[in-house]
C-alpha positions in Angstrom: -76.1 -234.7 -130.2 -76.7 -234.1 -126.9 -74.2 -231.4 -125.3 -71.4 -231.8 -127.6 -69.9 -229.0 -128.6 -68.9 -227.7 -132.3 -66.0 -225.5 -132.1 -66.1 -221.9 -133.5 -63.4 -221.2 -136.1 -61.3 -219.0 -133.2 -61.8 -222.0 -131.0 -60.2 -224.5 -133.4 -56.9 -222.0 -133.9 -56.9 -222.6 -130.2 -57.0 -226.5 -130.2 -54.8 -226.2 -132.9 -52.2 -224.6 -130.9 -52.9 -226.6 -127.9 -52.3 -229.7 -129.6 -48.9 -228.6 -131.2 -47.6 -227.9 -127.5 -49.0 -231.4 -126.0 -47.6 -233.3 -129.4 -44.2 -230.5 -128.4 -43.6 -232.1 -124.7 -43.4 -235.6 -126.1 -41.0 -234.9 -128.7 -38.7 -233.1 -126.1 -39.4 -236.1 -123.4 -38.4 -238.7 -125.7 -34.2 -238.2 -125.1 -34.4 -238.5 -121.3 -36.4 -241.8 -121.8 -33.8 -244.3 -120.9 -32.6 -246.8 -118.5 -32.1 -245.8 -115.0 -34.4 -242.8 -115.2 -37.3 -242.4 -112.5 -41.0 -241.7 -113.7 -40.8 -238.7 -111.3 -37.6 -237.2 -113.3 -39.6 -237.2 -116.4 -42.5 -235.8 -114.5 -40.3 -232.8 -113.6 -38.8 -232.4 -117.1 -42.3 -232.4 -118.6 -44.0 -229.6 -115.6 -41.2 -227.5 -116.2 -41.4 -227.2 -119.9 -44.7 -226.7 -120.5 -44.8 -224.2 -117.4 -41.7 -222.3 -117.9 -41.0 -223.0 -122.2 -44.6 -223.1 -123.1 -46.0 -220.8 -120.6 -48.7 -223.0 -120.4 -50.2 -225.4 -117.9 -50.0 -229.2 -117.3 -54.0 -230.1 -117.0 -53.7 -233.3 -115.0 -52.0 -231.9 -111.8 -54.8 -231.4 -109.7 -57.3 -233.1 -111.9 -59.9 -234.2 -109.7 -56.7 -234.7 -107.1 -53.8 -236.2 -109.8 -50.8 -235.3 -108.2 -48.4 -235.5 -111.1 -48.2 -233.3 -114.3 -48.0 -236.2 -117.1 -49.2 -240.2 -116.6 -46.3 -242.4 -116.9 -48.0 -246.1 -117.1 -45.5 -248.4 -117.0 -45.6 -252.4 -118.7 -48.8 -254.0 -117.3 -50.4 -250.6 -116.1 -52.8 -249.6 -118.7 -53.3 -245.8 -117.5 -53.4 -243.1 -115.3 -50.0 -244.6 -113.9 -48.7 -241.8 -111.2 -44.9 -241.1 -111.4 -42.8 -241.6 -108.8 -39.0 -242.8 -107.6 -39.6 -246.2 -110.2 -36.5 -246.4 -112.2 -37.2 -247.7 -115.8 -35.0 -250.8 -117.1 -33.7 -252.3 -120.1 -36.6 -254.1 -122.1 -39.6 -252.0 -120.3 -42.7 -250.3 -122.1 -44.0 -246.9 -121.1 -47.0 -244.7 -121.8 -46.5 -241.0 -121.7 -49.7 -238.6 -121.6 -49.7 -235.5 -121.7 -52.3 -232.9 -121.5 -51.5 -229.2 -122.0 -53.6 -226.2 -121.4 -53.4 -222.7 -123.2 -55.4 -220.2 -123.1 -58.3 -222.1 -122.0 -58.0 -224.9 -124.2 -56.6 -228.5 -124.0 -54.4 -230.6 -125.9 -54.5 -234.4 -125.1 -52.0 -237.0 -126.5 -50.0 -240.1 -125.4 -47.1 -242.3 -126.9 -45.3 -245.4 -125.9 -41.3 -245.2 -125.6 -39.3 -248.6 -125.5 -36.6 -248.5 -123.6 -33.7 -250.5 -124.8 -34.5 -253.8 -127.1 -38.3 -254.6 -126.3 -39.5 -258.2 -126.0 -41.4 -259.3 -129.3 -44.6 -259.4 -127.7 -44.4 -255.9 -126.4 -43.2 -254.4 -130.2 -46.2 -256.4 -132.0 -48.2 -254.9 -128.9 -47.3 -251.6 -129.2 -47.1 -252.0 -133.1 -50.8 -253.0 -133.5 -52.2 -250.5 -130.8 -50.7 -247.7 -132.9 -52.2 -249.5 -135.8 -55.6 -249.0 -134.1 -55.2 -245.8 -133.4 -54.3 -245.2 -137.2 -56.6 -247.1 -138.9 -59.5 -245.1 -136.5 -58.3 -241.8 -137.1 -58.8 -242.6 -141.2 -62.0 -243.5 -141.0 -63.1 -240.0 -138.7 -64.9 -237.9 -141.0 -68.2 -236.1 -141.1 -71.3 -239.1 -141.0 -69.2 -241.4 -139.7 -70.5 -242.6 -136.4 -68.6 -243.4 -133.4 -69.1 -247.1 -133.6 -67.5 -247.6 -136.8 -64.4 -245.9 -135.0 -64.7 -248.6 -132.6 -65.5 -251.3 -134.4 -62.6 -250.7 -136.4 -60.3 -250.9 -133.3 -61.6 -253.8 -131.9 -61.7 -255.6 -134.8 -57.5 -255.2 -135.8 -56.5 -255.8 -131.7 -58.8 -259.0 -132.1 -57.5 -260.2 -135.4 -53.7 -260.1 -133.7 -54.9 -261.9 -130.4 -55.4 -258.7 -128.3 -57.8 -257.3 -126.4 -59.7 -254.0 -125.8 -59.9 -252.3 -122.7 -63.6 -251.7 -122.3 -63.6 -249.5 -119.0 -61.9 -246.4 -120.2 -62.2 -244.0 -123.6 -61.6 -241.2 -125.7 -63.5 -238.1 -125.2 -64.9 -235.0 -126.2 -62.5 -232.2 -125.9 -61.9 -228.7 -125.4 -62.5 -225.8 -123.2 -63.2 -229.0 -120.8 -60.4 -232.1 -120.5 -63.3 -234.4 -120.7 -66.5 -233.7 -122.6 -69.3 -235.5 -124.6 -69.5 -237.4 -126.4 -67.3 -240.7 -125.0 -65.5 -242.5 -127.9 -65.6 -246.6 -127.2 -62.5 -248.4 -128.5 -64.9 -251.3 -129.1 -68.6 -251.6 -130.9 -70.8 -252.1 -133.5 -70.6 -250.1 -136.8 -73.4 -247.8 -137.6 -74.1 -247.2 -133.9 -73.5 -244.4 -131.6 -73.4 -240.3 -132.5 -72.4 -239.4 -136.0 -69.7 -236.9 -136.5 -69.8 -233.5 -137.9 -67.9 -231.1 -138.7 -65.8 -229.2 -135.9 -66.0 -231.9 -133.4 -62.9 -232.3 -131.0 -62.4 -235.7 -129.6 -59.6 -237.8 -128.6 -58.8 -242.0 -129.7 -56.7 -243.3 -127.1 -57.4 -247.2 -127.9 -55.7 -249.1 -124.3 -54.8 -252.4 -126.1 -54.1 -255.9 -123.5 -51.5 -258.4 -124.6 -53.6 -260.9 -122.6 -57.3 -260.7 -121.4 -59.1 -257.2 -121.4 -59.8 -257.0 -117.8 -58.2 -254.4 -115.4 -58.4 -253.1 -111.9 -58.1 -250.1 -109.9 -54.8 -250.0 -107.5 -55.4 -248.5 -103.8 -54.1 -245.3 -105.3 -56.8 -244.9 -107.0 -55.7 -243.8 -110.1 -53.1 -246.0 -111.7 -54.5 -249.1 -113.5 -53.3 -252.8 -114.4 -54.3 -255.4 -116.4 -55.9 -258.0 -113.9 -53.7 -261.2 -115.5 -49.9 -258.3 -115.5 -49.9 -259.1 -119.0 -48.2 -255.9 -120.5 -50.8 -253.0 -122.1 -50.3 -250.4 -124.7 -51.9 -247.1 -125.5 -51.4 -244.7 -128.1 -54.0 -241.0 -127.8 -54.3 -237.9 -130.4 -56.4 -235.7 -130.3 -59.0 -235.1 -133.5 -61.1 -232.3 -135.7 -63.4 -233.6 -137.4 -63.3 -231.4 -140.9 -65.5 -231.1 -143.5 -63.2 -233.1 -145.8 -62.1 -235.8 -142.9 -60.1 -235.4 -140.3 -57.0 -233.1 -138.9 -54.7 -234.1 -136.2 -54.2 -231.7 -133.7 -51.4 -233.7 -132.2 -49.3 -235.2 -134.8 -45.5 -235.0 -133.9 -43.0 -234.4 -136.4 -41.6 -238.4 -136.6 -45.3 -239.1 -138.0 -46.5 -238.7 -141.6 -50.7 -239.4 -141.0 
């Protein structure tokens, strides 16, 4: 278990409320999430909520350089997309993710929006990918280990014809954005660290209509699938209890 961190009782009322604010700024977003909007609109929406509402602080602007408060990852870019003047159209996909800060503590969470009447590839896309997510997030509970998580997300994505994105994964999480241990969307079962008890990760499975490959853009932050085919990701973050597993980011639309 090398450096990963079990939270104190006072730090899990902390996630707790972190999570409800992140899982907060996507159920507000979701209205203005329609054609004709820019990327950088919702960008400003979501900064000044969570500053000015929440009184809190948007954790990826100025992450390592990130310019933007959210990631808006638009049809075949699989994450870390940067908003900006892009209008969204009828029939497009997009990733919102969202990580807010309070009182020294981070909340981490990401959903797709449709906007308009999606193409049937991108609904069984973004359907199975949330399936992933779901069917991970049941089987999180203390002596579980990490590769059964992603075993059990590779496996579903595979069965429907999709693929895993391999270069990028959840994480530990807490009083740091990104912490031990990382949490593969792919692997073998029975491998990798067990879980205990008051561990706070994230499962954000990046799911490829086509192949799983993917590249860095010159910006280097926003990234696509190598072949355009279209992406999907869905992220909550998770305590690990001693009966299973809590949620810190459900929204209200979802009954886990």
């Amino acid at each position: 278990m090398h450096n990963i961190t079990i939270k104190t009782p006072d730090e899990i009322e902390k996630m707790r409320v972190a999570g409800r604010l992140a899982a907060e700024v996507l159920e507000m977003i979701g209205p203005y999430i329609k054609p004709n909007v820019t990327t950088d609109e919702l960008n400003a929406i979501c900064h000044d909520y969570i500053v000015n509402i929440q009184k809190a602080t948007p954790a990826p602007l100025n992450y390592h350089g990130f310019p933007k408060s959210i990631c808006t990852s638009v049809n075949h870019q699989v994450c870390h997309g940067i908003p900006g003047p892009r209008k969204l159209k009828e029939g497009d996909i997009v990733n919102v993710d969202v990580t807010v800060l309070k009182e020294g503590y981070h909340g981490d969470t990401s959903k797709m929006f449709i906007i308009g009447k999606p193409s049937v590839l991108a609904d069984r896309l973004i359907k199975v990918t949330q399936e992933c997510l779901y069917y991970a997030i049941e089987a999180v509970k203390p002596g579980v280990h990490l590769g059964d998580i992603g075993a059990i997300i590779q496996q579903h994505a595979e069965k429907n014809r999709f693929s895993v994105v391999r270069e990028y994964c959840g994480h530990g999480i807490g009083k740091i954005f990104h912490e031990p241990p990382n949490v593969l969307h792919y692997g073998t079962p029975g491998t990798g660290e067990i879980l205990q008890a008051g561990m706070t990760f994230t499962i954000e499975p990046m799911i490829n209509a086509g192949k799983r490959f993917v590249k860095l853009l010159p910006d280097k932050w926003t990234v696509v699938t190598k072949d355009h085919s279209l992406s999907a990701q869905w992220e909550h973050t998770l305590l690990v209890t001693e009966e299973g597993v809590a949620v810190l980011t459900k929204r209200q639309e979802e009954s886990l």
